[in-house]
C-alpha positions in Angstrom: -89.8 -51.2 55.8 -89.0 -47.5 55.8 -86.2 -46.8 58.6 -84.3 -43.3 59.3 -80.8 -42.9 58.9 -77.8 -40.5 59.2 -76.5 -39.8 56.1 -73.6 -37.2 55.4 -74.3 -35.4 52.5 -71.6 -33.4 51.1 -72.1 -29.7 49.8 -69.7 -27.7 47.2 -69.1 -24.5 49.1 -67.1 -21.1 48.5 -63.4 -21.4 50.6 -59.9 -19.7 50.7 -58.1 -19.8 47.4 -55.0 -22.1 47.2 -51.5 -21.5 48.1 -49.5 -19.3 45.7 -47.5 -21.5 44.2 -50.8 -23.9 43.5 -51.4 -22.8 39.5 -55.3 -24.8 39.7 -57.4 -21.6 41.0 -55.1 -18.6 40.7 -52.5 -19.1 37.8 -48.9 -17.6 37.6 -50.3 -15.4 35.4 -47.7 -16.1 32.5 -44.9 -18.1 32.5 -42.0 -17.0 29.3 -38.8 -18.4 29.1 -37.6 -15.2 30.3 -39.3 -14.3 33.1 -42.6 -13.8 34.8 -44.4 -11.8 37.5 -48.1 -12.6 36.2 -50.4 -14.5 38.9 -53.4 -16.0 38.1 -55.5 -16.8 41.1 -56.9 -20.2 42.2 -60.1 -20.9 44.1 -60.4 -23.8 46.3 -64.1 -25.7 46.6 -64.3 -26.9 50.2 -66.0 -30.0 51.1 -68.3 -29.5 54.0 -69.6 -32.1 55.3 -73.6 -31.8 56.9 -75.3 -34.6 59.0 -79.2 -34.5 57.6 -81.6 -36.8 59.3 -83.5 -38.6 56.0 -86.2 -41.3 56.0 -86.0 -44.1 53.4 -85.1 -47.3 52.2 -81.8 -48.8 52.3 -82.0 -49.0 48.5 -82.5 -45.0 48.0 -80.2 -44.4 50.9 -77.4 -46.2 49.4 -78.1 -44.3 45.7 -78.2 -40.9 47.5 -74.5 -42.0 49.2 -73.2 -42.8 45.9 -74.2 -39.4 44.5 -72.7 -37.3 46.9 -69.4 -39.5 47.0 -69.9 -38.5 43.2 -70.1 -34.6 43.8 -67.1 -35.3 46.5 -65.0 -36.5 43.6 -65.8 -33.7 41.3 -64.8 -31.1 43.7 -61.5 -32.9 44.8 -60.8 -32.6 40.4 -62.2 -29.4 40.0 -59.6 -28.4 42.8 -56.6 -29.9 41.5 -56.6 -33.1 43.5 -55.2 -34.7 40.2 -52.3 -33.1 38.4 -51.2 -35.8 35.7 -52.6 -33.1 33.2 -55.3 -30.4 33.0 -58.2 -32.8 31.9 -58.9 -34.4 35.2 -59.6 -30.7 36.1 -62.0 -30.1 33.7 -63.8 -33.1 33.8 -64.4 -32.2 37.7 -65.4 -28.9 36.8 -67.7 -29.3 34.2 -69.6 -32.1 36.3 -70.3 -29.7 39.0 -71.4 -26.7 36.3 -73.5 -29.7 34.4 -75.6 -30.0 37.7 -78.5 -28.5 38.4 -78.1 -27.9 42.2 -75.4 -25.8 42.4 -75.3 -22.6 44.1 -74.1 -18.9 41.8 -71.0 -18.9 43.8 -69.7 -22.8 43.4 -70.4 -22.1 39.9 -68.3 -18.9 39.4 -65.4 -21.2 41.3 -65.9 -23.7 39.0 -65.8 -22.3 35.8 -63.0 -19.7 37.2 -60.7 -23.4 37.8 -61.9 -24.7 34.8 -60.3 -21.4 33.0 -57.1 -22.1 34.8 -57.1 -26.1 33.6 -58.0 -24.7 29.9 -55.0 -21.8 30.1 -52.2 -24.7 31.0 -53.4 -26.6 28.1 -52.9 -23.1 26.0 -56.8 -23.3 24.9 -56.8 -19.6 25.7 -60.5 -19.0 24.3 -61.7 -21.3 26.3 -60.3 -20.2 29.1 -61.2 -16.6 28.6 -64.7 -18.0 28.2 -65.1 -19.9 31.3 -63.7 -16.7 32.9 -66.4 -14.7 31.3 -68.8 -16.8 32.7 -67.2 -16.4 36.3 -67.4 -12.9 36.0 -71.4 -13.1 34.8 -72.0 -15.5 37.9 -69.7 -12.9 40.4 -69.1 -9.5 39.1 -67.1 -8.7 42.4 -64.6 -12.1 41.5 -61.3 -10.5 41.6 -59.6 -13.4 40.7 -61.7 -14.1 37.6 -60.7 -10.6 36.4 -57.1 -11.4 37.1 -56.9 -14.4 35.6 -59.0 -13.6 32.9 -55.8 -10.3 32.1 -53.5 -13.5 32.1 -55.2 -14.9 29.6 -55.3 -11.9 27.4 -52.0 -11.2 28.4 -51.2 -14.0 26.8 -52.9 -13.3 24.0 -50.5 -10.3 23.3 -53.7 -8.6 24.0 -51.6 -6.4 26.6 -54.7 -3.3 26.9 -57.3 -5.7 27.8 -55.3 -7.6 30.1 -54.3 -4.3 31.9 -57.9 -3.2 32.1 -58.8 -6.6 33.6 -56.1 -6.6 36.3 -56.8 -2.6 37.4 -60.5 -4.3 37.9 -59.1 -7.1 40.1 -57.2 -4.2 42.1 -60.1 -1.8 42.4 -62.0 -5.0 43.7 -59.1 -6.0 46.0 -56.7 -3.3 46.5 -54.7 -5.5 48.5 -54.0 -8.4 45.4 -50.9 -8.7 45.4 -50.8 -10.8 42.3 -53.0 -8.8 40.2 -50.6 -5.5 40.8 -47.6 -7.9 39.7 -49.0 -9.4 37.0 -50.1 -5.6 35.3 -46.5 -4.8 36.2 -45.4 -7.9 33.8 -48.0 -6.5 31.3 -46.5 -3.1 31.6 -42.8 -4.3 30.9 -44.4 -5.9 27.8 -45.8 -3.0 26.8 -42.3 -1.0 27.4 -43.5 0.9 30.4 -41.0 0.4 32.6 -41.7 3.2 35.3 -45.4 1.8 35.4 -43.8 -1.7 36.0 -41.8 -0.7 38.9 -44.3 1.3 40.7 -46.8 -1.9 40.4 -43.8 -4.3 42.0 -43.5 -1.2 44.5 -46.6 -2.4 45.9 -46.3 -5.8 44.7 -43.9 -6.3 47.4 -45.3 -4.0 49.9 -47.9 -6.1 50.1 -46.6 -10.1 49.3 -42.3 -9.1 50.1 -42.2 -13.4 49.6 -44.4 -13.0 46.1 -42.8 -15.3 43.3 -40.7 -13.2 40.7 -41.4 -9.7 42.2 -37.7 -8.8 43.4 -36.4 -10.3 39.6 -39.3 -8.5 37.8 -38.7 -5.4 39.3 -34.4 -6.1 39.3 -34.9 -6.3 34.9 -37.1 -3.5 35.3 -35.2 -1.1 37.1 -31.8 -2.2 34.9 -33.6 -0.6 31.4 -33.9 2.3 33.6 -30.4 2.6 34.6 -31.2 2.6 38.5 -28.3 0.1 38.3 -27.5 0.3 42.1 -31.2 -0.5 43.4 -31.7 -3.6 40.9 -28.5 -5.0 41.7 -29.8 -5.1 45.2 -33.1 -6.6 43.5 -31.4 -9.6 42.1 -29.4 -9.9 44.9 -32.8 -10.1 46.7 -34.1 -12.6 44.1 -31.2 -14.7 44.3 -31.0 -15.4 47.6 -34.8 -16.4 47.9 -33.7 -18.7 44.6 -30.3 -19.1 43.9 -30.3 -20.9 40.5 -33.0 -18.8 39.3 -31.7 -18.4 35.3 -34.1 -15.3 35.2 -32.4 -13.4 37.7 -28.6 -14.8 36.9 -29.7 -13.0 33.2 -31.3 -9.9 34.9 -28.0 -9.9 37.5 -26.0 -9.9 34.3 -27.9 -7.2 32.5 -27.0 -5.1 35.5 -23.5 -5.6 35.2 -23.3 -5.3 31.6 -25.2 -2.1 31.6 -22.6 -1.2 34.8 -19.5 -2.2 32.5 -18.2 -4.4 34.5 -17.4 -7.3 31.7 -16.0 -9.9 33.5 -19.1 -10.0 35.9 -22.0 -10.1 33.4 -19.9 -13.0 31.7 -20.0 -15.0 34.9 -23.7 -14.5 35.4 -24.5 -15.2 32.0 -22.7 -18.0 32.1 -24.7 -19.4 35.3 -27.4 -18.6 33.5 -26.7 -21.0 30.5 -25.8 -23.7 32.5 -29.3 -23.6 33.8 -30.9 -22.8 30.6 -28.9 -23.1 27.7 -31.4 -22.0 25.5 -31.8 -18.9 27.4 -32.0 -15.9 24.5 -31.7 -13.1 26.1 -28.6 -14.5 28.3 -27.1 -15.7 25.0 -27.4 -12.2 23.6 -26.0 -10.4 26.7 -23.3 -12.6 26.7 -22.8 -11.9 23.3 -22.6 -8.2 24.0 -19.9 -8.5 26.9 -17.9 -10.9 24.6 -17.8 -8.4 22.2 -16.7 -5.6 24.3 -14.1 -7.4 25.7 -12.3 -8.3 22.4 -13.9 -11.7 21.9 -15.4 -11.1 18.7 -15.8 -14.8 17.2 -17.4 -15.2 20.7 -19.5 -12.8 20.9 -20.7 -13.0 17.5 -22.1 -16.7 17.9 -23.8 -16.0 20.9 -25.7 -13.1 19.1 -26.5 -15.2 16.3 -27.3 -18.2 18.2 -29.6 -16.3 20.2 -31.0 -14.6 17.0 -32.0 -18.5 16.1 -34.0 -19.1 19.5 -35.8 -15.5 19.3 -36.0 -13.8 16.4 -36.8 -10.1 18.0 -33.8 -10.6 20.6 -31.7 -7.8 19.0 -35.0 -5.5 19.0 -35.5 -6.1 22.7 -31.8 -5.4 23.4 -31.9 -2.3 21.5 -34.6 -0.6 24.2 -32.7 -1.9 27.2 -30.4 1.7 26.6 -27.0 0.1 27.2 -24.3 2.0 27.0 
């Protein structure tokens, strides 16, 4: 005998993106031993829950609950729920683009997380695809065009990545992740004065943004605006005080200042946190040296030489004096 009943059915809709420091819908853009201001951008699928009168059978009533408890689960993974590893991710995500009743929008969410699940794994091309795809779905996705400059960023790809993130900023001129992550690309790319007018407004925007004050600190250092980075790390320091990024960045400042003795110390809180720290190694290497320690500061330079080859390069742009 037919008989109505309530069921709740669940829907995949559009919400807010997660929480900054939540790497499943809006990545930190790239993370390097070193240091890192790029922010990828995550996208939350909400579960909303609608009541729908439906006539049936207990039988088809009971098959219909099981498939939206189904679609419930592959949301929950598709958002994150499960962080043991990436693939619960992308097994959520790719059930709910498999399906053939999903909306342009869910889809462009999904395959924008499933990007993010494929970029922690460091299957970049399929990350970049899935991003692609997002894009297709959503041309106006900002955070698909950010995350998909992560990706390429990356990639050492460091023109396409910036072209990416100036899209996710004409989109969203208020991203403040996508203005610090193309002032990481711009440091790669040895454009300092670019960098530090993107963390400008990086942290004009997001002050409480994660790496901004250290980004733009190493930044302003290879510029020799010594004073204003030392209040950078400082800045940095305070929000995270065992921070080995900005301990190294602190004691490029001091280095480059001359006082010895200083950088030492910093570099040396730096090791402690990260003894396999390069650049720290190298700097500490440098102050050794000038302060008569030359069997000191020798094996730090060639121990750092061991971790990263081009450490010597790098230190010959940072214009120390």
């Amino acid at each position: 005998m037919l008989t109505k009943r309530e069921l709740l059915v669940v829907q995949a809709m559009p919400a807010e993106p997660l929480g900054q420091h939540d790497h499943r819908c809006e990545q930190d853009v790239v993370r390097t031993p070193r240091r890192s201001a790029l922010l990828p951008s995550g996208c939350a699928i909400a579960a909303v829950v609608l009541t729908l009168t439906l006539a049936g059978s207990s039988s088809w009533a009971a098959g219909q609950t099981s498939k939206f408890q189904n679609k419930l689960k592959s949301v929950e993974l598709c958002n994150g729920a499960d962080r043991s590893s990436p693939d619960p991710q992308i097994k959520g995500c790719t059930a709910l683009i498999d399906s053939e009743d999903e909306t342009k929008t869910v889809l462009a969410l999904a395959h924008n997380n499933r990007g993010d699940a494929y970029l922690i794994k460091g299957e970049i091309d399929l990350a970049i695809k899935d991003y692609d795809d997002a894009i297709k779905l959503n041309p106006d996705f900002a955070k698909a065009f950010n995350n998909r400059g992560v990706a390429y960023q990356k990639k050492g790809n460091y023109d396409r990545a910036i072209k990416d993130f100036d899209q996710a900023i004409k989109l969203n001129p208020k991203y403040a992740r996508a203005f610090a992550n193309r002032a990481e690309t711009s440091q790669k790319r040895h454009d300092y004065q670019q960098a530090v007018r993107d963390y400008d407004e990086a942290i004009r925007l997001q002050p409480d943004l994660e790496s901004v004050w250290n980004g733009r600190c190493w930044a302003r250092a290879i510029l020799g605006e010594l004073e204003p980075a030392l209040m950078d790390c400082n800045k940095a320091l305070l929000v995270q005080p065992k921070d080995a990024a900005a301990l190294d960045s602190r004691g490029l400042v001091y280095l480059k200042m001359g006082r010895l003795d200083s950088a030492i110390a910093e570099y040396n809180s730096a090791l402690r946190i990260e003894p396999q720290l390069a650049s720290a190694l190298y700097g500490r290497g440098i102050a050794r040296l000038k302060s008569g320690d030359s069997v000191g500061g020798n094996a730090d330079m060639a121990a750092a030489k061991k971790i990263e080859k081009s450490i010597a390069d790098d230190f010959a742009r940072y214009r120390l004096p």
